[in-house]
C-alpha positions, 0 to 999 in steps of 0.5 A, spaced: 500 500 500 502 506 497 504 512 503 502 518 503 506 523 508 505 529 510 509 534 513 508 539 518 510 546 517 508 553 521 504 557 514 506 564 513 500 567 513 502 574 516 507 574 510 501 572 505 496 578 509 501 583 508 502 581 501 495 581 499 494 587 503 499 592 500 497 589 493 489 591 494 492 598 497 495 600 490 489 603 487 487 608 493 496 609 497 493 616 497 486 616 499 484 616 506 480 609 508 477 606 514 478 598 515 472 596 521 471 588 523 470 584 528 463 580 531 456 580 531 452 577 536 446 577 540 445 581 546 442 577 550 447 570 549 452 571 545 451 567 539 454 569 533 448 572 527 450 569 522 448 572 515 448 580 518 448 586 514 453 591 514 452 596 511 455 604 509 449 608 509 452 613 504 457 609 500 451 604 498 456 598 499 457 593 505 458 585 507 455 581 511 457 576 517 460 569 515 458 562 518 462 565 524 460 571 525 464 574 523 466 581 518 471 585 515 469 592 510 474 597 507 471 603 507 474 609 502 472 614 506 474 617 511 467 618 515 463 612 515 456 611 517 455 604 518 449 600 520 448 593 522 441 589 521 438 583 522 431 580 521 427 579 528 433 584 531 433 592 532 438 596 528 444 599 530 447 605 525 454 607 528 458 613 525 467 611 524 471 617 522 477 612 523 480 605 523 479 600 528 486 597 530 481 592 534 475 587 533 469 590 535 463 586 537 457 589 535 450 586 539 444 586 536 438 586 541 432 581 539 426 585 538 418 581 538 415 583 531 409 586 531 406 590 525 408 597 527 415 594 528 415 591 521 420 595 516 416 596 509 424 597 506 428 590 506 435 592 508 439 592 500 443 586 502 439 582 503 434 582 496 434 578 492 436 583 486 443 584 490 445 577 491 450 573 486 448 566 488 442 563 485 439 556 487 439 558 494 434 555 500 434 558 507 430 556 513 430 559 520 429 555 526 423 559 528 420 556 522 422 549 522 419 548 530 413 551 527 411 548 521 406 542 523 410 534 522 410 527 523 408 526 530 409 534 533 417 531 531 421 539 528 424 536 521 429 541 518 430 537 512 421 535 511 422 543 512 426 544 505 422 538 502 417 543 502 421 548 497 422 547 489 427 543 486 426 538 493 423 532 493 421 527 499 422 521 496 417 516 499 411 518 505 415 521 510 423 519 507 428 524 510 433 523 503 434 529 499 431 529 492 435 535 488 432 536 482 433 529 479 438 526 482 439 521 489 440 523 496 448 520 496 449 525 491 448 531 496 453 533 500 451 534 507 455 538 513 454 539 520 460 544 523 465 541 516 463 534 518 461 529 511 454 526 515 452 520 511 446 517 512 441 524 515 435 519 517 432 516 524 427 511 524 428 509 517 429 515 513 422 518 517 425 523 521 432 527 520 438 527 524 438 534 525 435 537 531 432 543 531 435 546 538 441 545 537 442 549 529 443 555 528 444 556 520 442 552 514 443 553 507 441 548 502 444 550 495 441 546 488 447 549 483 451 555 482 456 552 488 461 557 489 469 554 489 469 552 496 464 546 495 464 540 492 465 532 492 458 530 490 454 532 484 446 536 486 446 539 492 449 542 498 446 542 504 451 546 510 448 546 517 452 550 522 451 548 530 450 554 536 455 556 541 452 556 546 449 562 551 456 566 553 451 570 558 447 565 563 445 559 563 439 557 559 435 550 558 429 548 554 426 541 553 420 538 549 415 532 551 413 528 545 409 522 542 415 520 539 421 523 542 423 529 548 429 532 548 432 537 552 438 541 550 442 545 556 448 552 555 451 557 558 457 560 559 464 556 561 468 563 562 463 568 562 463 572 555 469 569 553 467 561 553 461 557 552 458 550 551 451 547 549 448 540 550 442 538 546 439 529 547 434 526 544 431 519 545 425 516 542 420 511 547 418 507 542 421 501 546 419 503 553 412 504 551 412 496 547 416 493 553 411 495 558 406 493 552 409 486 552 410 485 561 403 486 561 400 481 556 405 476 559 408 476 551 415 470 550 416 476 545 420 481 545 420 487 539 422 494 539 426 500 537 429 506 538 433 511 536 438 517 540 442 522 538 447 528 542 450 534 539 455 537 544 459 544 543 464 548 546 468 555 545 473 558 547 476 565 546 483 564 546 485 571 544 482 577 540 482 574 534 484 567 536 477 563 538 477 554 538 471 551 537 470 543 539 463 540 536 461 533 535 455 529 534 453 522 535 447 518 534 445 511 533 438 508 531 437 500 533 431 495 532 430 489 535 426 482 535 428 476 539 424 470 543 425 470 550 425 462 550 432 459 552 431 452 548 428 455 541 430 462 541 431 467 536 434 475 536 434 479 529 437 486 529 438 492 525 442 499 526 446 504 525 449 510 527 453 516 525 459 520 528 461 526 526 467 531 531 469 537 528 475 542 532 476 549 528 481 554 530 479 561 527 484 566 527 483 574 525 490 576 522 488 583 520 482 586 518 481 584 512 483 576 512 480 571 516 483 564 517 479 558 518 482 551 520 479 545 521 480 538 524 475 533 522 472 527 523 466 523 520 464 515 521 458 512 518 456 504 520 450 499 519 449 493 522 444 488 521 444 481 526 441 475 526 442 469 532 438 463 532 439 458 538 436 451 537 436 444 541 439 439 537 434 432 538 439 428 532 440 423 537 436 418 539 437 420 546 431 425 546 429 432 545 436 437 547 440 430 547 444 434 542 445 440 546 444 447 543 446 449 536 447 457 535 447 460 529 449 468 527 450 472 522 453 478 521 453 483 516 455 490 517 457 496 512 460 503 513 465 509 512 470 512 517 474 519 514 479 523 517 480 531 514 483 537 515 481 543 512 484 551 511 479 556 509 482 563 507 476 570 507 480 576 505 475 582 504 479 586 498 474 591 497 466 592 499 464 590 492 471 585 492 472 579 496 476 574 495 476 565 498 481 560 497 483 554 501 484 546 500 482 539 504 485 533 505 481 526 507 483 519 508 477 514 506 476 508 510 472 504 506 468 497 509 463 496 502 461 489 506 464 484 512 460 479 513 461 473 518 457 466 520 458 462 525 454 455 527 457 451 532 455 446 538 459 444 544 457 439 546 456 436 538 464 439 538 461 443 531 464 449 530 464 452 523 466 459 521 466 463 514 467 470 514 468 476 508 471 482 510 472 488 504 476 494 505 479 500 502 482 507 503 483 513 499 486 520 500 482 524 496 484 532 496 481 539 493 484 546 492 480 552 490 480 559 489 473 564 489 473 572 487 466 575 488 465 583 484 462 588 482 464 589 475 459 595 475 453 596 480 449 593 476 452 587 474 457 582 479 460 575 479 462 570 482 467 565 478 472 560 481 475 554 480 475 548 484 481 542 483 480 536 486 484 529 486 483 522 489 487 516 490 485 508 491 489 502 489 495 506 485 490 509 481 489 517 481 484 520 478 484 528 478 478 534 476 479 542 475 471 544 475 469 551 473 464 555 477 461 562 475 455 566 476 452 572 474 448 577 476 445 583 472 439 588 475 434 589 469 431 596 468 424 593 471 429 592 479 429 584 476 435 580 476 438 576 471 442 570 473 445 565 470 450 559 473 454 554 470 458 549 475 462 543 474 462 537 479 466 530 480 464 525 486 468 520 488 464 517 493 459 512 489 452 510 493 449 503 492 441 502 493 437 497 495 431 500 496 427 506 495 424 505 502 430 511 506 433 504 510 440 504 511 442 498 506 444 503 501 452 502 500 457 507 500 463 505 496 469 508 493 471 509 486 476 504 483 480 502 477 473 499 474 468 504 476 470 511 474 469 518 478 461 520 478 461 526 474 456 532 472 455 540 469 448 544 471 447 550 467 441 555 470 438 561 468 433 565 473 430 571 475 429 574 482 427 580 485 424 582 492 418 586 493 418 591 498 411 592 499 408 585 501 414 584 503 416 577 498 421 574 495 420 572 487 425 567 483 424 564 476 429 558 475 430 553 469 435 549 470 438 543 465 444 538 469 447 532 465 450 527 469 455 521 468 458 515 472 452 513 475 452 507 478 446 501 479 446 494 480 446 489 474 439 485 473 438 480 478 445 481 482 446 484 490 452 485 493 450 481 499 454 475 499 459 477 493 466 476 494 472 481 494 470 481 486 465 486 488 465 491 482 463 485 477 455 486 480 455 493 478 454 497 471 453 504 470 451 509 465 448 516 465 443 521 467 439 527 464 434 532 469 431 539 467 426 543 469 423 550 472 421 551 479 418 558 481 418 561 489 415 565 492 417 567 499 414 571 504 418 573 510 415 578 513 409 580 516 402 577 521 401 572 515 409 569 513 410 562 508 411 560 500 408 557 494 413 552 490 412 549 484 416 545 480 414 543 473 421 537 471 423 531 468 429 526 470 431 520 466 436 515 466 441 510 461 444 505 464 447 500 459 445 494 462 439 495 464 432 496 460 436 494 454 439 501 455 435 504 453 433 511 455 427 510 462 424 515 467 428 515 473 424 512 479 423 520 482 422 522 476 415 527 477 412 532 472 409 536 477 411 538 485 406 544 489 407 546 495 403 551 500 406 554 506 403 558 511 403 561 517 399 566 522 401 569 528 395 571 532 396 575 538 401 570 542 398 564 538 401 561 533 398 557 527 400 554 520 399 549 515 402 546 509 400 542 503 403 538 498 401 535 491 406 531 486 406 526 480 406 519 483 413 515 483 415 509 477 414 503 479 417 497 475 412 492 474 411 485 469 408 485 463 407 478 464 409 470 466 412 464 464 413 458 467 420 454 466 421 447 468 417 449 475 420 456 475 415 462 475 419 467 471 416 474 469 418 479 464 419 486 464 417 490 458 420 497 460 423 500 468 419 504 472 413 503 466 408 504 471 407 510 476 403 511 483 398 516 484 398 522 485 401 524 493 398 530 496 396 531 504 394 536 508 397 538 516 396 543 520 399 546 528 397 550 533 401 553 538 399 555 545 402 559 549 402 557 556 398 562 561 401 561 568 408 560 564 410 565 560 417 560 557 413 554 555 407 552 549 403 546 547 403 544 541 398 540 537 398 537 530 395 534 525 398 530 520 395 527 513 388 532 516 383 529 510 386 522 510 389 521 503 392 514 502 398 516 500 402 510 497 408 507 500 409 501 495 404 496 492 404 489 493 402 484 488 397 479 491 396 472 487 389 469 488 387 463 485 378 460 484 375 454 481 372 455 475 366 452 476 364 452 468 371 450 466 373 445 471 380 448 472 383 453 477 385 460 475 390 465 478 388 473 478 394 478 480 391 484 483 395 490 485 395 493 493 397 500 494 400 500 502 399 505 506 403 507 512 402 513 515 393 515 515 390 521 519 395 522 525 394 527 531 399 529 535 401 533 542 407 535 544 409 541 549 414 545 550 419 549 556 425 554 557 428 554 564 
């Protein structure tokens, strides 16, 4: 195997500063300028309020905060009269006549909103029309934990399948459906980290707790240089801090789960750390089921999960920051017989840890490090204990025969990553940076074990398949204003990949553009090159954790896409919405599926022979129209797309409709504030899914064989279904509310899958019998109530 060895060295960053520094100051050595930076945070915690405007009144320039909180503005003037503005928060205007030598930290005070507070004019840098970056989704906490869900449980990941160009799947699937691909060709990132699987009870609740979540983009195309690794989207979470203030707690009590987070201050104003737990009590409530009825059988399942945060300010402008996730989900059958017993188990579970060094080291450049690391693991058991009665001595004469099997499957990455911010000019900033993982690879281990103590049987079999690769990327991303009407943003973004002394490479290019239109409409037109090198193999379409994370090899090459998207956009002061219009085209190759008739499972280190792949098209329009402000806030999305698939040995490769390939997909979101009460309600309507059905049987020599005339050649019916939630505030607690929803409110039998009945009947006039095969539509989820209630202490 070949080494790789890095070597460690201190980088120049002061020399790399000074250099940038004097460059950017060439065109104005003789003008008068002032250079502020530092933090915006809420007043009343100290967390950081990511996404800030910061803007010059009078020059009409500004920036905002980046994912830390963070600012630099050059300013060439020599008075600045700056304001500072965030939604649900009172603006701060502050008068500058000279540079700052030191980070200022401005803290903004949460206001409550109500129709006299409302601002009729949206700050500038915060319109649509002012942005660069198209394909951009948003979502605020406050919206997630309002929104009605499966069981009262707040879904930051069901909140942007509420969004144009954002599929669910199936009935209640927590994957990521990004305009015609699949959920492993979306990158995730908690804190920097690579999440692999995003769902808890099988793909029905997301991994994501609301409570501890600060911020959270999802991006369909334009990705800027930074991003890449996966092809469709980028989904990028930023966890809290913690309250830098007092010590704070708030929980939830559910039908599914409760969670309680804890924060407060290590070293006040200068460190903090919060603590967020989650746990089902499907398994408690069964067992309890179970002891009363005296059952001999014992089923359940359950799932948990942590998210953990410190931060300490270690100088100035030097701050560490250590975060980690785990969570793990187990379900369980087994019978309490010790003589004929039996335990089936099926779990998996994901780790992420993230330490980050943030270091201001002028004004102007902001360096940003992280350590990283990222585990993914499923586990499927199945433990059979027997009496052995082979001898004639009687039953159990033979002792106790045991069987287990094992199959397990995972990833496990270590990485580091620099970013580098450098704020040349207010319509000027420059981003560039690199990363490096180690890939451990576990496509498949698999074990059985039969053996009997006192039959002196002990047979063994085992298959064990592993792999590693470094993967490393680099990039360079400038964002200007060429005039004040028309910006870009353009990079590169260079990647390489290394396994089994094969290395594949990538330079991808990335532009996006942004022009106003005379009628206040922006123009914009994005263009992005991606390559993956992590494949994801799938069993099923049911969000269980048997898809397979596998490595791109000799024989299966890099997956490998470009999207190009035209859109308009505009913010409407007055009511206050957000209007965009995209139309997008994206052709991907290298995709990969199973060959017909074949499974991973089982297969030996020749593995990559079960798999064929091929290529992919997906185009459409999605229209978005977004109202943020307000006594009535929410969306309407629409999304008109088609999705297809070639994979050469499949459907005699010929061109077929992706399984999520759907025409039409609305959404309606809605929420009202009604004194201290809170409702809201969505609906959604989208085409059927494609469903591969036979076009007829034949029996061969015993055999029933059916034929398939062409894949995904029949589709479901339509999905739609209405859920509702009130909010109440609690009279003698001022700090707590009751929740109650519903979900699926008129009932709709929404399919999850069908299932082929076969049934036979005399024919009373032929003598013979007949077989009629009938298709069932399965239903999970019908009408459901639910309660949950809320505190803060």
């Amino acid at each position: 195997m070949e080494r790789i060895r890095l070597r460690s060295y201190c980088f120049p960053w002061k020399a790399i500063a000074s250099a940038l520094t004097l460059v950017s100051s060439l065109n104005s050595s003789f003008a008068q300028t002032i250079t502020i930076s530092g933090y915006v945070t809420d007043a009343n915690t100290g967390e950081a309020l990511i996404g800030t405007n910061i803007y010059d009144v009078n020059l009409e320039v500004g920036t905002t905060t980046n994912n830390y909180g963070f600012f630099g503005l050059k300013l060439p003037t020599s008075r600045a009269v700056v304001r500072f503005s965030y939604q649900g928060y009172a603006s701060q205007t502050i008068t500058f006549r000279r540079s700052s030598q030191r980070l200022i930290e401005i803290k903004l005070k949460p206001i409550v909103l109500t129709l006299d507070s409302l601002e009729v004019t949206v700050p500038r840098l915060d319109r649509l029309e002012e942005q660069v970056q198209m394909s951009s989704l948003g979502v605020s906490m406050a919206d997630v934990q309002t929104l009605p869900t499966l069981l009262g449980e707040p879904d930051i990941l069901k909140t942007f399948q509420l969004m144009p160009g954002v599929q669910s799947g199936a009935e209640g699937s927590g994957g990521l459906y990004v305009r015609g691909s699949t959920p492993g060709q979306s990158l995730i990132l908690l804190d920097g980290a690579a999440v692999y699987n995003a769902g808890h009870l099988f793909g029905f609740l997301s991994t994501f707790n609301s409570y501890a979540i600060n911020n959270a983009i999802l991006l369909k195309g334009g990705f800027p240089a930074r991003y890449g690794g996966r092809l469709a989207s980028v989904l990028d979470l930023t966890m809290r801090e913690g309250n830098r203030k007092t010590f704070t707690g708030r929980g939830t009590v559910g039908l599914l789960a409760s969670q309680l987070t804890i924060e407060g201050p290590i070293q006040r104003d200068k460190s903090s750390y919060i603590i967020s737990a989650r746990r089902t009590y499907l398994d408690l409530i069964n067992l309890g089921i179970q002891k009363i009825f005296g059952s001999g059988f014992v089923q359940g399942y359950f799932f948990h999960d942590l998210n953990a945060k410190a931060n300490f300010e270690l100088s100035s402008r030097d701050r560490l920051f250590v975060s980690t996730y785990a969570g793990e989900d187990k379900g369980y059958e087994g019978d309490n017989n010790p003589l004929d017993a039996f335990r089936f188990e099926i779990g998996w579970r994901n780790i992420t840890s993230t330490i980050r060094w943030s270091s201001v080291v002028n004004p102007q450049m902001y360096v940003n490090t992280m350590i990283l690391y990222s585990q993914f693991r499923t586990q499927v058991l199945d433990r059979t204990n027997f009496a052995d009665d082979s001898e004639d001595n009687g039953i159990g004469e033979g002792g106790t025969t045991v069987q287990r099997s094992r199959y397990a499957s995972g990833i496990q990455d270590f990485g580091l990553k620099t970013d580098i911010e450098y704020q040349a000019h207010p319509n000027h900033s420059v981003r560039f940076g690199g990363m490096i993982t180690r890939h451990l690879f576990r496509p498949s281990r698999q074990s059985h074990r039969e053996f009997n103590e006192k039959l002196e049987i002990d047979n063994t079999s085992s298959i064990n398949l592993r792999k590693i690769a470094v993967e490393w990327s680099a990039y360079g991303e400038d964002e200007f204003s060429i005039t004040d009407k028309l910006k870009a943003n353009t990079g590169i973004h260079v990647s390489g990949y290394h396994v089994d002394n094969v290395f594949y490479s990538s330079i991808q290019p990335r532009v996006s553009t942004s022009l106003i239109l005379p009628s206040r409409y922006a123009l914009k037109v994005s263009f992005a090159q991606m390559q993956q090198y992590i494949h994801q193999l799938s069993n099923s379409g049911l969000g269980l954790p048997t898809d397979l994370l596998l490595t791109s090899t000799p024989q299966i090459r890099p997956q490998r896409a470009w999207q190009v998207a035209l859109g308009v956009a505009r913010t409407i002061d007055s009511p206050s919405l957000d209007i965009s219009l995209e139309a997008y085209y994206k052709d991907m190759q290298g995709l990969i599926a199973y060959k017909e008739g074949s499974n991973f499972v089982g297969s030996s280190t020749n593995w990559e022979s079960t798999i064929t792949s091929g290529r992919g098209w997906a185009y459409g329009a999605e229209l978005f129209v977004h109202r943020k402000r307000g006594a009535i806030t929410g969306w309407l999305g629409y999304t008109l797309s088609w999705s297809k698939r070639r994979i050469s040995d499949l459907n005699r490769g010929d061109v077929y409709p992706h399984r999520y390939d759907r025409r039409h997909d609305i959404s309606v979101v809605l929420s009202y504030k009604w004194n201290s009460t809170k409702l809201s309600a969505t609906w959604v309507y989208s085409t059927g899914r494609a469903e591969t059905l036979t076009s007829s049987q034949y029996l061969d020599r015993g055999v029933l064989i059916n034929v398939y005339a062409q894949r995904n050649n029949f589709r479901l019916p339509a999905y739609h279904k209405l859920d509702l939630a009130v909010h109440f505030p609690s009279r003698k607690r001022k700090k707590s509310e009751l929740s109650v929803s519903l979900y699926n409110a008129y009932n709709r039998h929404n399919a999850l899958y069908l299932k082929v009945r076969d049934s036979s009947y005399l024919d009373p006039r032929t003598g013979y019998y007949s077989e009629t095969r009938t298709l069932k539509r399965v239903t999970w989820f019908p009408i459901l109530p639910s309660v949950s209630y809320r505190f803060q202490f």
